[in-house]
N, C-alpha and C positions, 0 to 999 in steps of 0.2 A: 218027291215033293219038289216043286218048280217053285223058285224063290228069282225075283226080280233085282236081275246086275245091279248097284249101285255102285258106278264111278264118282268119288271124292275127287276135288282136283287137289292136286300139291297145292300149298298157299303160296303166293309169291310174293314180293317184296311190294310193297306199299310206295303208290306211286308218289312221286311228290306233290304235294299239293299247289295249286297258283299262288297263293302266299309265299310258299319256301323259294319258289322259281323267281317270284319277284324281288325275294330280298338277296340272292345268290348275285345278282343280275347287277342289280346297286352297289354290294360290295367291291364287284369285279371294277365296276364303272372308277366307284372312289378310289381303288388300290393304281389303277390304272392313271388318274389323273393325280395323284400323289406324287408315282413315278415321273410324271411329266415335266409337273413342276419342279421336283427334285434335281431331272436334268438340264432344265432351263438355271437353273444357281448355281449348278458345279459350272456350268459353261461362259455363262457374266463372270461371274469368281476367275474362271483363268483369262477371260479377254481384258478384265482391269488390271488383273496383276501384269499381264503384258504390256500392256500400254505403259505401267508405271513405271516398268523397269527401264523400259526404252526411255521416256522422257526425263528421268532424275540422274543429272550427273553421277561417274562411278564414286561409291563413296560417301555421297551426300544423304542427307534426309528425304523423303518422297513428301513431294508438294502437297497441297491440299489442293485438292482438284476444284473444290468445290469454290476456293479463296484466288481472284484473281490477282497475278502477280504484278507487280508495278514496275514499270520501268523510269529507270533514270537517264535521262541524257547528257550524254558528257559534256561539263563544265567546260569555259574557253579557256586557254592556259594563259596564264599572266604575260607569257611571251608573248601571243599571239593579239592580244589585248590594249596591253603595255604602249604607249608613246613616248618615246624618250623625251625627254622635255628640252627645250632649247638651250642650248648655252648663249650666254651674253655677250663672252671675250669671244672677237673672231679668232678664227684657224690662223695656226703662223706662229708668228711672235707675243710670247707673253703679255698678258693684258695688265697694267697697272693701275691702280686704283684713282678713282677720280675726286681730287678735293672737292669739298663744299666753297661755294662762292665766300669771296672777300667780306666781311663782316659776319660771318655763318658761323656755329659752332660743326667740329665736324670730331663724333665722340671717338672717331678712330684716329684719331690723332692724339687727341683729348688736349684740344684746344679751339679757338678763333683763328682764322684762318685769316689773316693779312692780304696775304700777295700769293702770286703762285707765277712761276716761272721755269724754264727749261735750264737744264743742264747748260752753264758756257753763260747764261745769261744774267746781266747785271739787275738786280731789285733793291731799291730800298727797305730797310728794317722798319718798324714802329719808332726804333730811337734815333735813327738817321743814319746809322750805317750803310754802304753798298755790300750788297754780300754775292757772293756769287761762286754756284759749284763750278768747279774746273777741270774736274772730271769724276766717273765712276768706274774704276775697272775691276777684272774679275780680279782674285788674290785666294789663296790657301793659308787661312790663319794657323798660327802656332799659337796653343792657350797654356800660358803661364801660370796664371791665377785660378782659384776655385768658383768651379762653377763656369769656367769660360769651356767652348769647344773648336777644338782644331778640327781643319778640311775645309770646304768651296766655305768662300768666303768675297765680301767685298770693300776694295779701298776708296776711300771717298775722303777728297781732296775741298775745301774750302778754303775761299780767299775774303776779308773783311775791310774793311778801306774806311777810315774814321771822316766823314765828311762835318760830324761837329764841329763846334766850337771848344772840347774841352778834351781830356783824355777819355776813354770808354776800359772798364774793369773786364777784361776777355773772358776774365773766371767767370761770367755769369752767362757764357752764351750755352745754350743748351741744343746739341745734335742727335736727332733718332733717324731711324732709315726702318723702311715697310717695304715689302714687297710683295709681289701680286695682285689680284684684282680686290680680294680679299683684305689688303692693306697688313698684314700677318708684321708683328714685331720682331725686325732681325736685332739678334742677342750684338751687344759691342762685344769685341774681344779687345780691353785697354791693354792687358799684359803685353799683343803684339809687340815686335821690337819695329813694328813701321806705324804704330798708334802715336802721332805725335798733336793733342788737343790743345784748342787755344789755355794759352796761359798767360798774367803780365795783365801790364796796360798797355792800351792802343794811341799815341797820343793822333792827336790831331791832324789831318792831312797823309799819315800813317797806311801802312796795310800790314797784315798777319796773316798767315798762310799757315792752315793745318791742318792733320790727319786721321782720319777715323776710320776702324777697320770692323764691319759687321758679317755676322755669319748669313750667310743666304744660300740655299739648295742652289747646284748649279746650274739646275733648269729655270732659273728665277733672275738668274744675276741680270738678265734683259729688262728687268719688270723693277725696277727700285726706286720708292720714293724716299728723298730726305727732306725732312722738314729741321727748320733752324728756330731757336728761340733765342734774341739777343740779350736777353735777361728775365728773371723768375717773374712768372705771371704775363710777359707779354703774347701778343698775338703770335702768329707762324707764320715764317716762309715755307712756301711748299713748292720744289723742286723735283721733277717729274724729267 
């Protein structure tokens, strides 16, 4: 009995379909550009943090890159700025202060101002006396009394000459002394043992010679005014 071979073939695996191929193919694509991007961030990430480290002093906070920084520029220094202002009293010798004109009040004296005259030279008073300083020299007080101070100091000699008609009361003549441009009140020192102030009466035709010792820096003793009052409430000699 002849019976006809049938060859069965083995089954074999089942090919993929063009759908499966086409979604295999997308995924690949997506994974691949996932990767891409991935590596483009880690790489920005280290070249900012580079940049950062490099530009923020060690130690300090990291800038905001985003926040631009302001600068300051440096203020001019008061030195460099600065004009000394002029002084008044020339170089040299001590500048003494200058009275106010004859009929003037002048509050640094704290009075009217009469006359004004130099050392050596002869003036009339308000009440008719000739008064005249005779000298100013330097001198080193010794303070006896409270409240006076010893060291540079200066003597100041006045002479009075009664040209009235009647006696003149000496007790009423009044001496103060200023120095510098400033016009600064030097302290008397009476205690001195060379303080010798008019005292007495002056009679008529008469003269009185007396001594007044005040303290003054002895950077100053150049610079001395004395003003004289011949009696309470009159006007001033002022002696320069």
């Amino acid at each position: 009995m002849t019976s006809d071979d049938t060859t069965t073939p083995l089954p074999t695996p089942d090919e993929p379909s063009q759908e499966k191929r086409g979604r295999w193919t997308r995924k690949r694509i997506a994974l691949v550009a996932l990767a891409a991007v991935g590596g483009l961030a880690i790489v920005a990430a280290i070249v900012i943090a580079s940049v950062y480290s490099f530009a923020r002093p060690p130690g300090g906070p990291v800038a905001n890159a985003l926040k631009p920084a302001a600068t300051q520029l440096p203020r001019p220094t008061d030195a460099a700025t600065s004009t000394p202002a002029p002084s008044d009293a020339p170089t040299g010798a001590p500048a003494t202060a200058s009275p106010a004109k004859p009929g003037e009040m002048d509050a640094r004296f704290g009075g009217v101002v009469a006359q004004t005259a130099e050392v050596k030279q002869d003036v009339k008073t308000p009440s008719g006396l000739t008064a005249n300083v005779v000298s100013v020299e330097s001198y080193t007080a010794t303070a006896t009394r409270p409240g006076e101070v010893s060291g540079p100091a200066v003597k100041v000699t006045l002479r009075l000459t009664n040209g009235t008609g009647g006696a003149f009361p000496l007790s009423t003549a009044t001496v103060n002394a200023y120095y510098g441009s400033g016009a600064t009140p030097a302290a008397p020192v009476a205690g001195d043992t060379a303080a010798k102030p008019f005292t007495g009466s002056l009679q008529p035709g008469a003269s009185a010679t007396a001594v007044y010792v005040f303290t003054v820096p002895a950077d100053e003793e150049g610079a001395v005014t004395v003003t004289l009052s011949d009696q309470a409430g009159a006007q001033l000699v002022v002696f320069q």
